[in-house]
Each structure stands twice: as C-alpha cells, then as structure tokens.
C-alpha positions as CSV (number, residue, x, y, z in Angstrom):
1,X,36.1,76.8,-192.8
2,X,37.5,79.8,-191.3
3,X,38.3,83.0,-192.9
4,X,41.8,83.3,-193.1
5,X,45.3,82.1,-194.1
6,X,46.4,83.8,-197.7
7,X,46.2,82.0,-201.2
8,X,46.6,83.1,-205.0
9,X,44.2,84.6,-207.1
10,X,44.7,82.8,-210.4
11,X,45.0,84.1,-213.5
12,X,43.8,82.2,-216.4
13,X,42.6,82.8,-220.2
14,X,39.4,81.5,-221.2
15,X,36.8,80.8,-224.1
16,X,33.7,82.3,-224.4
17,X,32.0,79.0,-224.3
18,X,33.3,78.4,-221.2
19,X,36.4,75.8,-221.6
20,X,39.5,76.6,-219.0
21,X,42.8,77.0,-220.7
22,X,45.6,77.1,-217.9
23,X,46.2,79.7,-215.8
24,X,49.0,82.4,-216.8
25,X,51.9,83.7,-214.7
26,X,51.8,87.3,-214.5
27,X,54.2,88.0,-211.7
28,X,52.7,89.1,-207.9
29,X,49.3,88.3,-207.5
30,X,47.4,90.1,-204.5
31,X,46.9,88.4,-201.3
32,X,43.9,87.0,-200.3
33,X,41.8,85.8,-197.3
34,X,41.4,82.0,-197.1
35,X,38.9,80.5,-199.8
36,X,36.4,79.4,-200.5
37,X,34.6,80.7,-197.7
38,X,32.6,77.4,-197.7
39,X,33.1,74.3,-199.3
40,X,29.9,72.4,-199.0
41,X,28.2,74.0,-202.0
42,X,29.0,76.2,-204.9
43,X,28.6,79.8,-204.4
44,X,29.4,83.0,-207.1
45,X,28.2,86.6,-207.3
46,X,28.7,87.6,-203.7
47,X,26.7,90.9,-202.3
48,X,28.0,91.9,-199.0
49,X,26.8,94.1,-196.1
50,X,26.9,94.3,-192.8
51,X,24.3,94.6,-190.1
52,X,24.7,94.6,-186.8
53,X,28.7,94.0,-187.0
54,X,28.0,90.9,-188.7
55,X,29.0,90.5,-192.3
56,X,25.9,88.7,-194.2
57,X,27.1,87.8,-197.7
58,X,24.1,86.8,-200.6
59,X,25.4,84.6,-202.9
60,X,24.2,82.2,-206.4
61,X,24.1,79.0,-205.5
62,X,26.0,77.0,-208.7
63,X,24.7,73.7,-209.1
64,X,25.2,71.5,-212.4
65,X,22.0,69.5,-213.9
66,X,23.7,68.9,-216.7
67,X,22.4,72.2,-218.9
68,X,24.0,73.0,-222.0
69,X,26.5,75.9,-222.3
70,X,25.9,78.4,-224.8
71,X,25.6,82.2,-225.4
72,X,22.3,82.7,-223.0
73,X,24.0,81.2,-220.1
74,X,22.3,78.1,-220.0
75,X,24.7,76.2,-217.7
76,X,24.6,78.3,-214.7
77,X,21.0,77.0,-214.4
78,X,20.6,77.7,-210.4
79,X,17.5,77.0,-208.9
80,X,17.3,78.3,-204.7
81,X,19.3,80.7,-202.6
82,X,21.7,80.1,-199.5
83,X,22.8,83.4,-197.3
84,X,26.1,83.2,-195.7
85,X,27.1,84.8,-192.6
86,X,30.2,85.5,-190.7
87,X,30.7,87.1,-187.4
88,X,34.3,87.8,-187.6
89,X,37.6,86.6,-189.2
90,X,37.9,84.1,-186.9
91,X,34.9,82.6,-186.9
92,X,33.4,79.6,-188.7
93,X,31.0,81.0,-191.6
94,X,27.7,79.9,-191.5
95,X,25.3,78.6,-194.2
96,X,21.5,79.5,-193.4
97,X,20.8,77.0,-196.0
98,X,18.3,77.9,-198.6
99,X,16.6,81.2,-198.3
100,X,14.4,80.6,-201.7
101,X,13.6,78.2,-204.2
102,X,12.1,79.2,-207.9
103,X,9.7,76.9,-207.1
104,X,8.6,79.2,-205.0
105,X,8.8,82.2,-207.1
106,X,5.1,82.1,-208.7
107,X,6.5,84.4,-212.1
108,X,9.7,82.3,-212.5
109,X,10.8,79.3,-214.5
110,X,14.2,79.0,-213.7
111,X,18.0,80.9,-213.2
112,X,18.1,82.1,-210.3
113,X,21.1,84.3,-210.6
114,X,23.1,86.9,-208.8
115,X,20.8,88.5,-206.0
116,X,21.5,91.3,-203.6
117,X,20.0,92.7,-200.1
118,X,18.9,95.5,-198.4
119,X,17.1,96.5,-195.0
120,X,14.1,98.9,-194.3
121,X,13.5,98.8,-190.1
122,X,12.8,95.0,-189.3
123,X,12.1,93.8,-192.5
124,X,15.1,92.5,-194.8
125,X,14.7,92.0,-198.6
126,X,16.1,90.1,-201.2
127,X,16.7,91.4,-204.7
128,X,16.9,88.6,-207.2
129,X,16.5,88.0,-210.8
130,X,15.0,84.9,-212.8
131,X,13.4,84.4,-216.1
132,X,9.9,84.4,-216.3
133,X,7.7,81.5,-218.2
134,X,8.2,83.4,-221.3
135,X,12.3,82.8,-221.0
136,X,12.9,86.8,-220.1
137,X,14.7,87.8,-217.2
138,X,12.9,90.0,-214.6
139,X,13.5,91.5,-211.3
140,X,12.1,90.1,-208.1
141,X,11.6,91.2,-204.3
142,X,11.3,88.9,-201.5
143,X,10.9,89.4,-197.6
144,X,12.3,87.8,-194.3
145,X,12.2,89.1,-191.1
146,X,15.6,87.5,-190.6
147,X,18.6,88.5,-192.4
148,X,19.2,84.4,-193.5
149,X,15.8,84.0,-194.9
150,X,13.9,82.4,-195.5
151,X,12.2,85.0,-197.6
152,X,8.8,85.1,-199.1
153,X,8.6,86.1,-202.8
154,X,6.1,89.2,-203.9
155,X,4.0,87.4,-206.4
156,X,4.9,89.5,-209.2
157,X,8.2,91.1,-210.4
158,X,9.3,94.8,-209.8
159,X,7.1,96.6,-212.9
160,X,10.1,98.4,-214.8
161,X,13.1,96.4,-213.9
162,X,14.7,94.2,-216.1
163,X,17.8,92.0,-216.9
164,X,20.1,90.8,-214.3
165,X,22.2,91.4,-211.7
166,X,20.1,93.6,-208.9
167,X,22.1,95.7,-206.7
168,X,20.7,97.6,-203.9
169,X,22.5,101.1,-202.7
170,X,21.2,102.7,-199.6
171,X,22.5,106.7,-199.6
172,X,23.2,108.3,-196.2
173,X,19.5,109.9,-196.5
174,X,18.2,106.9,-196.8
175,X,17.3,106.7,-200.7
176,X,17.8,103.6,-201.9
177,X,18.5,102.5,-205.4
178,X,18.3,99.7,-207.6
179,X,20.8,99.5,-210.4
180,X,20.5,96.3,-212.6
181,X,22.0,95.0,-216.3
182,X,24.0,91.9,-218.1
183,X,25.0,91.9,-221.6
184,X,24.5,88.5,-223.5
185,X,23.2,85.8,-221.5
186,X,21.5,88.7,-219.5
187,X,19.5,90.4,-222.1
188,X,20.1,93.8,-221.9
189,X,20.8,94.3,-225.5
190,X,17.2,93.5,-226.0
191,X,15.6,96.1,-224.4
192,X,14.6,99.6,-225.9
193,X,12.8,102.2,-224.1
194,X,12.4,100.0,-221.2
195,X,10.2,97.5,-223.8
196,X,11.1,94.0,-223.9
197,X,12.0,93.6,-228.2
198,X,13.5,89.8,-228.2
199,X,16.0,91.4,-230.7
200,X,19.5,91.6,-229.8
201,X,20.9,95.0,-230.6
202,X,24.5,96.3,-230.1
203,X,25.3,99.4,-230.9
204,X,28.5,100.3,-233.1
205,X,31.9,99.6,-231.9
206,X,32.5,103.4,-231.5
207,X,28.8,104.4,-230.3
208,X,28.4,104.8,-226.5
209,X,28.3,101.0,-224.9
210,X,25.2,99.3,-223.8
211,X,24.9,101.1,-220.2
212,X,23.1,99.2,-217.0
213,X,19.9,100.6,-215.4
214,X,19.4,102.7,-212.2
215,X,16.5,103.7,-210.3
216,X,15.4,105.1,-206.7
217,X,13.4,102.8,-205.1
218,X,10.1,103.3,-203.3
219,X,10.0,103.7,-199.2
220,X,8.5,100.0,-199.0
221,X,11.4,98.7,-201.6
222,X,8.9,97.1,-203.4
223,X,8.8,98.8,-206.5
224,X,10.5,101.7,-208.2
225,X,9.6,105.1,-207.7
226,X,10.9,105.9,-211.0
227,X,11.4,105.0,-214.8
228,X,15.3,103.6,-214.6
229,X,17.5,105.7,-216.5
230,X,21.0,105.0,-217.7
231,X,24.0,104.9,-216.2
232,X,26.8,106.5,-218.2
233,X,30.7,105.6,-217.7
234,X,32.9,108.2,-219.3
235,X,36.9,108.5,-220.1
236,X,38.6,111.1,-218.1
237,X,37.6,114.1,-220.4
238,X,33.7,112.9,-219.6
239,X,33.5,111.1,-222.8
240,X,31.3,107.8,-222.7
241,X,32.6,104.8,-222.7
242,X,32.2,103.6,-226.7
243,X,31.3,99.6,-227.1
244,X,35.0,99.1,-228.2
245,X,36.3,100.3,-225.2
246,X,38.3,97.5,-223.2
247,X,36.4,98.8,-219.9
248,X,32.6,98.9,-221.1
249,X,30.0,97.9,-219.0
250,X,29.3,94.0,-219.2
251,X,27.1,92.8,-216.2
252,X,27.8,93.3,-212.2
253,X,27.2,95.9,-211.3
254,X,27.8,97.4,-207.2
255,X,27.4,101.0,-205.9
256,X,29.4,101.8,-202.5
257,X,30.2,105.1,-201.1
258,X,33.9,105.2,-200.3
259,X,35.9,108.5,-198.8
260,X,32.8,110.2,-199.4
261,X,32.2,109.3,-203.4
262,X,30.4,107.2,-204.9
263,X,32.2,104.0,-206.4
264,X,30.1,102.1,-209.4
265,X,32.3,98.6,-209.5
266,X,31.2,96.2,-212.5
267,X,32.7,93.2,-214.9
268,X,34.0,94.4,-217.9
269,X,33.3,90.9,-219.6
270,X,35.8,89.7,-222.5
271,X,38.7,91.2,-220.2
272,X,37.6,89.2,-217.4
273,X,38.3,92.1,-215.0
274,X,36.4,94.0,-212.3
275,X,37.0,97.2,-212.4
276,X,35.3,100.5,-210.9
277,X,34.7,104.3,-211.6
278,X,33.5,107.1,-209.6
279,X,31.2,109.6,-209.2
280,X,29.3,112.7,-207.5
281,X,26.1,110.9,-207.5
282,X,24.6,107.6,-207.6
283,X,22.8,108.1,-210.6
284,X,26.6,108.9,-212.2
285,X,27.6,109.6,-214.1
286,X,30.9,107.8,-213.0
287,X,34.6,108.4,-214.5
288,X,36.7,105.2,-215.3
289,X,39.0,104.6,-212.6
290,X,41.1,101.3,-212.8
291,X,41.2,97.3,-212.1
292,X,40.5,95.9,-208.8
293,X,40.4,92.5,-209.5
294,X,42.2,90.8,-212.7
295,X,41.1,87.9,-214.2
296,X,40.3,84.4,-212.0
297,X,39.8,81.2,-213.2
298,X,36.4,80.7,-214.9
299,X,34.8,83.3,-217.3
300,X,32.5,85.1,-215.3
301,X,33.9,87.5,-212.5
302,X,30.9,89.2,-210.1
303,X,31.9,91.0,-206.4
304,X,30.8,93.3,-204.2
305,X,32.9,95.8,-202.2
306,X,32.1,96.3,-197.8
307,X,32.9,97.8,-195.3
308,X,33.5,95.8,-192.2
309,X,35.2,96.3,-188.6
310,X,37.1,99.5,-190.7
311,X,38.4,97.7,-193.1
312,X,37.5,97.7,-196.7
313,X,36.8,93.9,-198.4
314,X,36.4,93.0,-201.6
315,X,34.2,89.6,-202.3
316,X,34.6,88.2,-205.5
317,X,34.0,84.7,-206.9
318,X,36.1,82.5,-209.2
319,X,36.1,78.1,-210.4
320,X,39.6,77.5,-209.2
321,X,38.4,74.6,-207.1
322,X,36.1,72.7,-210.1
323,X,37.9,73.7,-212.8
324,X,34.4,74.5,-214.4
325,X,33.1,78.4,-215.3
326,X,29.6,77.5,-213.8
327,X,30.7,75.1,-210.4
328,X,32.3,78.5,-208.2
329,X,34.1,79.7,-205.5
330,X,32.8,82.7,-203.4
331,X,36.2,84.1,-201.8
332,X,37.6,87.5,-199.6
333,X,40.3,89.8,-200.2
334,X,41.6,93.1,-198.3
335,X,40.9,96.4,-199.9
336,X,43.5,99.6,-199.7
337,X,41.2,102.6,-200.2
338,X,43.0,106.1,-200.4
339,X,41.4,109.4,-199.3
340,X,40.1,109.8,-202.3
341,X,38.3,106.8,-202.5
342,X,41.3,104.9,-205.1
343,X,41.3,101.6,-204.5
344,X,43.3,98.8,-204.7
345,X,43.7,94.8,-203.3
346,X,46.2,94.9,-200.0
347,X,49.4,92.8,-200.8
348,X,50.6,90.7,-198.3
C-alpha cells in the first residue's frame, strides 16, 4: 500500500494479559501517515534509517502459533525477520521477505523479537535478540551485504549483552553504540552485575528504576568494546527516575541525535506511552522530557524516530487492525522537532 492518506491513532486501555478493552475518546488525536505500511504480514517494533535516500525499516514479524499469553511474553512467539523498504511517500513499500529465520540462528530456540540495524562500509548488520536453549534472552549480530538481507548469523551471541530490544546509535565520529533492556517478559530484572541470576528483582518503589544497558561497540560491530553500563533517566533537578515514577524505563529503547542533542526515546510500559528525554551524551544521562506517542491499541508500544528527505518521522506500531496485542501494525507519523530538539507529532 502506499504511504499516505491520514488516519487515527487510537487510544485504548488495556490488561496486562493482553485482553483489548475499547478504545477511549480523548479529544484530537495526531495525524498520521497511511497504515499499516503493509498488510500482507504482521509487523511491530520498527527501527528506521536511511541509506542512500531510501528509508529501510526493520521490523518483528508477529505471527500467532497459538502460544500462551502470560507474564514472559510467550504469545509474541516470532520466529524469522522481514526488512521493509520505501523509496519515497509515494511509493509502494516493499517487503524483502525474510531476512532470517531462528532456525538459522545456531544459539537460539525461539522469540525473535525487536531487532535493529546499522552500517560499517559495505557490510550491513542486523541486531537482534532471541532466547537461547536455556530460555534466556541474548543479543545477536548478523551480516548482509544488502541492506534487505538476507543476513548470516555470527554463531554465537555478543559476549556481554543481554535482554531485549537492541538498538544501534552511530555518533557523527563514527562510534557506534549498542543500548539494549525490557522489563518483565524481557528479563532485565534478572540480571546483576552483568550475571544472568534467574531471580526476578525489582527494586523499591522509591529506589532508582531498573535502567537499560549501553555500550560502544567495536570497529567490526561484532562485539562490544566495553562492559555496558547504565543508563540513568533523571527528573529535571537530575534526580533518577524512582520505580514509581509514571515515566520509568520499561523496554524500547532508541538513541537519535536531534538539533544537535542526543534524544533516548523508550516505552514507559503500564502507561502505554512513548516517551523521550535528552541528553549531552549518548551514554546519558538523559533528563525526562515528555510524550510523543500516547497509548495505541494493544499493550505493547515500540518506535523509532528518522530522519528522512528533512523531515522528522516517527515509526511506531500498534493492533488496531487484529484486535489482538501480539498480531501488529507497523505505522508512520510526522515529527515537529523544535531547535532545541522538543518534539512532538505534526497535527494535520
């Protein structure tokens, strides 16, 4: 389908088990490109970027096979890759069809969740996590020579890198990060001192939240070049974020530079938003800074912010057209940035 026209962005409330209650009215809703972007399969967790004017878009592929829902995310039980394309607004967006399989992932067993790219030179890479035969979620790296795959899986994880939700920032200087972390089905809460425990530990309501993992990758972006460290949110007087905090960290995260700061965007879980904070560096640590997208139909919510043709977009996901939290929608929406790298969605 193409790539434009306008439609809602629903509101709804949810359950954490995944049922739909009916979406909510809550006045004007921002304006949005045409979605989905494709309707063949189901597609959540979009990464964008853009190479060579053409926006590439890395999505899950949602698929149901009749998992159970429960607490560790069963039901979103994906098992390849597609890569999206789209050479401009008008133009049809293309599927590449699949990129990568778990079956041909020698470490993994299964959930393929949401991945993310990068380029080095000629060689394009795709970060991806999936639990290993022992049921814990790793990082992964694969390679293409094409930026639709298919890729070719190293055949062991990153060493260091855990949970879920890889996302790859590549600075001006040509550092490139990996910043990764999901709370619940995601596992984060049971790691300590980068050691796997099996425990699930949350800290107290008004300790600092659980934060999400960053580290500077190595030239080859094969492995880290560094222990990961945390990355701390703080309030506007540089306090962090506590785990009662409506905005804490959930899972999602994205680093962009916009207006010449870094932006760390993530899903703040419960509240079903995505929201963002900036910073001075990538490694943060980043001040709150406000909603960009409020909730959409389904429980999850997962996006990525580009820049394309000098416009700012905001990809985002949502289950409008099942109905079902794990059967999703990858969609687009217009971006106002300010020069201070604020952000908002474009109405109209």
């Amino acid at each position: 389908m193409h790539a434009r026209g306008a439609t809602a962005v629903a509101t709804p409330t949810t359950t954490h088990d995944g049922r739909l209650v009916a979406p909510l009215d809550h006045g004007e809703e921002p304006a949005a490109l045409a979605g989905p972007l494709v309707d063949g399969i189901w597609t959540a967790d979009p990464s964008g970027h853009v190479w060579d004017g053409t926006l590439w878009i890395y999505p899950s592929h949602d698929e149901d096979t009749g998992a159970a829902a429960d607490d560790e995310g069963s039901h979103y039980d994906m098992r390849d890759y597609h890569v999206l394309s789209l050479a401009s607004l008008d133009s049809e967006v293309v599927d590449h069809g699949v990129a990568l399989a778990v079956e041909d992932v020698p470490w993994a067993s299964r959930q393929l969740w949401a991945p993310d790219a990068a380029r080095r030179g000629d060689t394009y890479y795709l970060f991806f996590p999936a639990k290993d035969h022992e049921g814990v979620f790793r990082i992964g790296v694969a390679t293409s020579a094409h930026p639709g795959g298919p890729f070719e899986a190293q055949p062991e994880p990153i060493a260091g890198a855990y949970s879920i939700d890889p996302a790859v920032f590549t600075d001006d200087d040509g550092s490139s990060y990996l910043v990764t972390g999901g709370i619940l089905g995601g596992q984060l809460q049971r790691w300590r001192d980068d050691e796997y425990t099996g425990v699930d530990a949350y800290p107290a309501l008004d300790e600092p939240a659980l934060a999400p993992r960053i580290a500077r990758l190595s030239d080859d972006l094969l492995s880290l070049a560094e222990p990961t460290r945390p990355v701390v949110l703080v309030d506007d007087e540089g306090r962090p974020l506590a785990a009662r905090d409506v905005n804490r960290f959930f899972e999602g995260a994205w680093i962009a530079k916009v207006a010449g700061r870094y932006v760390f965007m993530y899903s703040n879980g419960d509240s079903h938003q995505l929201v963002y904070a900036t910073g001075d560096s990538p490694y943060g640590p980043y001040t709150y800074s406000g909603v960009l997208l409020g909730p959409v139909t389904g429980w999850t919510t997962h996006g990525s912010i580009v820049e394309w043709g000098g416009e700012w977009y905001l990809l985002y996901h949502d289950a409008e057209r099942s109905g079902r939290d794990h059967l999703r929608s990858v969609r687009m929406a217009r971006l106002e940035v300010d020069d201070d790298g604020s952000m908002r969605l474009a109405h109209g």
